[in-house]
Backbone as ProteinMPNN parsed JSONL, in Angstrom:
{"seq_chain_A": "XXXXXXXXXXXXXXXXXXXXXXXXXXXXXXXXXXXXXXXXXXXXXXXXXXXXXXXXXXXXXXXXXXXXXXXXXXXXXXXX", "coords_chain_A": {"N_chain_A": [[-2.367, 27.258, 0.205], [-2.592, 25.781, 2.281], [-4.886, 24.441, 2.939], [-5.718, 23.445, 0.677], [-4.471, 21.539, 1.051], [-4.918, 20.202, 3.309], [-8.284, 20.188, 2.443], [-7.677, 18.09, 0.6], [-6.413, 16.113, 1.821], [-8.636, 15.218, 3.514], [-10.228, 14.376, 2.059], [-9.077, 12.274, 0.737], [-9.152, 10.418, 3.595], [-11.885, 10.266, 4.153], [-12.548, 9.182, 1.574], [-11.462, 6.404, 1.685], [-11.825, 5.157, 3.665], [-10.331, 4.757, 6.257], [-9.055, 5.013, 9.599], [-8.942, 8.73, 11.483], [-6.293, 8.633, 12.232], [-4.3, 8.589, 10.7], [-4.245, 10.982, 9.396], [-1.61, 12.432, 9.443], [-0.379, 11.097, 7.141], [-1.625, 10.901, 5.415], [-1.481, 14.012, 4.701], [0.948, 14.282, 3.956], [0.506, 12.731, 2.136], [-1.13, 13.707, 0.544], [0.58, 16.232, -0.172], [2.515, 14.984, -1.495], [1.258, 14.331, -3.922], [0.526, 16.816, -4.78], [2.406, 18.468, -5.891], [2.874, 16.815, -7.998], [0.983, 17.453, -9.593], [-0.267, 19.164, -12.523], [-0.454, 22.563, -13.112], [-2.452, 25.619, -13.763], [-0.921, 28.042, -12.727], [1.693, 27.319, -13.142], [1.629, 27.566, -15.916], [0.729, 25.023, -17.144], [2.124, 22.764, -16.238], [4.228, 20.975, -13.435], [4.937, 21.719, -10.475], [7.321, 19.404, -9.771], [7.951, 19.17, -11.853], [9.357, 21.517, -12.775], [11.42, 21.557, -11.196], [12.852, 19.399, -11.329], [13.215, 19.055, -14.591], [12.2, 16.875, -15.775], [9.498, 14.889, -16.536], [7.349, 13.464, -13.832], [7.939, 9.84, -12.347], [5.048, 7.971, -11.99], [4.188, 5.754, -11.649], [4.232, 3.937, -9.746], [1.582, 4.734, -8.287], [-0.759, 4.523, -5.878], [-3.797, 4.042, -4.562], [-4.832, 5.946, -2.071], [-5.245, 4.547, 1.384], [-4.984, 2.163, 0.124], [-5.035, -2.068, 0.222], [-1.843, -3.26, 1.393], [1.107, -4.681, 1.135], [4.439, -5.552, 2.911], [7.222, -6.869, 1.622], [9.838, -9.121, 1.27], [12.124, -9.881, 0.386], [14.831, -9.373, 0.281], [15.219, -10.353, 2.557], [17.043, -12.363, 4.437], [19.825, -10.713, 3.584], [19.495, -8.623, 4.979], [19.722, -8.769, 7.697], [21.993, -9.753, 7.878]], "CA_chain_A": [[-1.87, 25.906, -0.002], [-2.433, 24.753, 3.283], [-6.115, 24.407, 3.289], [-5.54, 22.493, -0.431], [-3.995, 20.065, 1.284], [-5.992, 19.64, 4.284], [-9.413, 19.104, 2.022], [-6.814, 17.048, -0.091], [-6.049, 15.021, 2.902], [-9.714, 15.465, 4.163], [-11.26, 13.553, 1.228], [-8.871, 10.415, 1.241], [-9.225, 9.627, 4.621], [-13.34, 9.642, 3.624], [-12.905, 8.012, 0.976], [-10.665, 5.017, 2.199], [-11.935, 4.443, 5.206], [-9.11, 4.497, 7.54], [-8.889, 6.03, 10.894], [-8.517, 9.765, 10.788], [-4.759, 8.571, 13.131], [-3.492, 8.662, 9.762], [-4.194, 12.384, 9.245], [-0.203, 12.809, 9.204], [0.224, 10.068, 6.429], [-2.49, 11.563, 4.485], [-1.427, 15.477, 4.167], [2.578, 13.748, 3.428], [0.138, 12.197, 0.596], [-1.223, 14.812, -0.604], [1.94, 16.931, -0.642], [3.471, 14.522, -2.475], [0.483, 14.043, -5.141], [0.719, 18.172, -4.963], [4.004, 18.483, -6.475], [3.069, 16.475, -9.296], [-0.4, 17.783, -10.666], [0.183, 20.241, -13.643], [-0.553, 24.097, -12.397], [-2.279, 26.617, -14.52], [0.017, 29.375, -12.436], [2.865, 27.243, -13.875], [1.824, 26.901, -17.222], [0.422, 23.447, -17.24], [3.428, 22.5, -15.663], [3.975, 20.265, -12.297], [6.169, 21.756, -9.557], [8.255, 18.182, -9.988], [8.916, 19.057, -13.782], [10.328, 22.758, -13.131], [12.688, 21.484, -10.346], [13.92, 18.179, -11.637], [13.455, 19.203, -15.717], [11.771, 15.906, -16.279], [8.337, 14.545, -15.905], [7.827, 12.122, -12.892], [7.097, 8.514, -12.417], [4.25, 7.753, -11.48], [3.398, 4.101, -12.209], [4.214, 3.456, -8.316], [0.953, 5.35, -6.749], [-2.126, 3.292, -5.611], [-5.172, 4.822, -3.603], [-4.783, 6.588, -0.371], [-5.527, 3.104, 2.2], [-5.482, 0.114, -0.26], [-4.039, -2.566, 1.008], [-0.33, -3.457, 0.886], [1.775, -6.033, 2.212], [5.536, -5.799, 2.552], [7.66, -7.558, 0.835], [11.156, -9.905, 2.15], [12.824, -10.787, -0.809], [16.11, -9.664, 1.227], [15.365, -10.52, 4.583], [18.21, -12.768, 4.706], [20.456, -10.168, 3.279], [19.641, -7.337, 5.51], [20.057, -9.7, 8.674], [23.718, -9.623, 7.705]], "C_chain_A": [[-2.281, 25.004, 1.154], [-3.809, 24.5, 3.475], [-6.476, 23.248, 2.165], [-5.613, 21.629, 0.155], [-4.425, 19.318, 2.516], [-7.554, 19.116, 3.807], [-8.875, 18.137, 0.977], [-6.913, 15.517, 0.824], [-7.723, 14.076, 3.588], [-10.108, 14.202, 3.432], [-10.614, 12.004, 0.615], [-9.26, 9.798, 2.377], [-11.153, 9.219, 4.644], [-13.258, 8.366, 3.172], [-12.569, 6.702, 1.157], [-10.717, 4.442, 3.069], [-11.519, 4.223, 6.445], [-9.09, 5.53, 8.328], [-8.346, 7.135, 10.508], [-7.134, 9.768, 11.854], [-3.958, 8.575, 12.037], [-3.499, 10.184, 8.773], [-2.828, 12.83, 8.348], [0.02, 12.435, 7.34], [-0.429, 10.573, 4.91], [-1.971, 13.07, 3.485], [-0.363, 15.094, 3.717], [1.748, 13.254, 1.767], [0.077, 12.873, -0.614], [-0.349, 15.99, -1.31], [2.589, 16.556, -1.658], [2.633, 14.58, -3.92], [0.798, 16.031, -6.057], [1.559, 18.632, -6.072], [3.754, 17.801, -7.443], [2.072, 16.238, -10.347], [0.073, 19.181, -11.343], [-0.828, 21.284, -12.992], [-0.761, 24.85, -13.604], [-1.604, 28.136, -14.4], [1.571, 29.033, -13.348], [2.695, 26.859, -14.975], [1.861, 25.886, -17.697], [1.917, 22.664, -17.081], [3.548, 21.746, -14.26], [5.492, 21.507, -11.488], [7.268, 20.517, -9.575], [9.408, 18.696, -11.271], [9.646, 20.447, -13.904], [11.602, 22.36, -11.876], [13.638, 20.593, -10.899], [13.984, 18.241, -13.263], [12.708, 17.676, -16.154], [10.316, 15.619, -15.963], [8.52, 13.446, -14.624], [7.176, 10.805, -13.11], [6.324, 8.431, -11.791], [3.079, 6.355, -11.201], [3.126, 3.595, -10.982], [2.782, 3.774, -7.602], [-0.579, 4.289, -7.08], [-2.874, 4.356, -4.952], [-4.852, 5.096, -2.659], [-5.36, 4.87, 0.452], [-5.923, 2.242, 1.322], [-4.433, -0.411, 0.56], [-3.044, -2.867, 0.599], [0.317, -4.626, 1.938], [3.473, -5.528, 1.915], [6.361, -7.205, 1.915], [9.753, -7.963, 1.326], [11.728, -10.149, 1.318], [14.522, -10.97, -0.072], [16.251, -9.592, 2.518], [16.674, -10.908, 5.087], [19.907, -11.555, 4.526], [20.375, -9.078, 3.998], [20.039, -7.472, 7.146], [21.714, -9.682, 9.253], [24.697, -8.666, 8.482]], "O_chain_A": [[-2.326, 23.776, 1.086], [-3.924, 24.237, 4.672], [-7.244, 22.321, 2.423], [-6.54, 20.822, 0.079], [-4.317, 18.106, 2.705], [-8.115, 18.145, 4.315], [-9.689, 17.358, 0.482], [-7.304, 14.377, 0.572], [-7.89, 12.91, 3.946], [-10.298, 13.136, 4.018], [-11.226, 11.014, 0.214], [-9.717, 8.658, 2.29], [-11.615, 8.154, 5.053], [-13.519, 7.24, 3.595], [-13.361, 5.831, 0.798], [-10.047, 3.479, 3.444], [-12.068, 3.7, 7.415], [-9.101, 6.712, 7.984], [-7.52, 7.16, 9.595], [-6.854, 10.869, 12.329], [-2.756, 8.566, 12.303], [-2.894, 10.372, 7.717], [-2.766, 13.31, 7.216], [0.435, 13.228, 6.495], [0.053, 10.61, 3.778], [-2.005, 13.259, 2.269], [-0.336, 15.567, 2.581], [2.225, 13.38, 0.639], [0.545, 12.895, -1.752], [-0.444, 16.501, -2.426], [3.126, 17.245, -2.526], [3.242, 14.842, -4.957], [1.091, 16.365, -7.205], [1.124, 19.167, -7.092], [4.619, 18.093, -8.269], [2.023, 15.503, -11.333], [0.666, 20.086, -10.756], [-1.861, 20.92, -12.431], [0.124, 24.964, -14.451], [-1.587, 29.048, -15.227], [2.308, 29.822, -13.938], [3.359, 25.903, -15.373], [2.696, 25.544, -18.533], [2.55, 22.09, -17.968], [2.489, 22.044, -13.709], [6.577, 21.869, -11.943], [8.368, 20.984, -9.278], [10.609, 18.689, -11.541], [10.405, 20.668, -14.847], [12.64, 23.021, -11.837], [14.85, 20.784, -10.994], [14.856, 17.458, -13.642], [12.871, 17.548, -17.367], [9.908, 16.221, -14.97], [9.521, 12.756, -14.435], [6.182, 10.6, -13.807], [6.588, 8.815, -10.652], [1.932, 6.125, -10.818], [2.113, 2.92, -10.799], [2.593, 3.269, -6.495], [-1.106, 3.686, -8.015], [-2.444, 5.507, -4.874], [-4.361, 4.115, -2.1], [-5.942, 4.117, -0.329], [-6.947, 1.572, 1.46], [-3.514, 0.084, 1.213], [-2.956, -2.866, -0.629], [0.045, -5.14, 3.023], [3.764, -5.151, 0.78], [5.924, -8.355, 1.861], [10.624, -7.137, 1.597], [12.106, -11.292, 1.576], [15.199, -11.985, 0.096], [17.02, -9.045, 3.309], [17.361, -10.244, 5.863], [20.877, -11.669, 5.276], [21.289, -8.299, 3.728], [20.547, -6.547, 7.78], [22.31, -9.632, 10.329], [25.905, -8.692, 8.243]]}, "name": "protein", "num_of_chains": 1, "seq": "XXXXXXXXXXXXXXXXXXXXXXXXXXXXXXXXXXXXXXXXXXXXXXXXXXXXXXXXXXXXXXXXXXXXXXXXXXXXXXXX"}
């Protein structure tokens, strides 16, 4: 597993361009992507979908380094 996820990690930080100081941010990536690609050990199955019984969402994921901006909607409200 751990070699998975090091040429996992390996081949975003290629492809995206971004300093390899994001190494960390990368293998957390790929862990997470890990966990929710279907497994022919588990019977076309995700590690996600035998723990939590459901499929996951996935509408949230973007490319390893696009860009992003945060977002303030409750700045004022967290200020508080």
């Amino acid at each position: 597993m751990n070699s998975k996820l090091s040429s996992m990690a390996r081949c975003m930080l290629v492809d995206s361009g971004v300093p390899s100081q994001l190494w960390e941010d990368a293998i957390s990536c790929a862990y997470y992507l890990v966990n929710r690609i279907v497994s022919k050990a588990l019977n076309k199955r995700s590690p996600y979908v035998i723990f939590n019984g459901r499929d996951p969402e996935i509408s949230h994921l973007k490319p390893f380094g696009c860009e992003a901006f945060a977002q303030h909607d409750n700045l004022q409200a967290l200020k508080k």
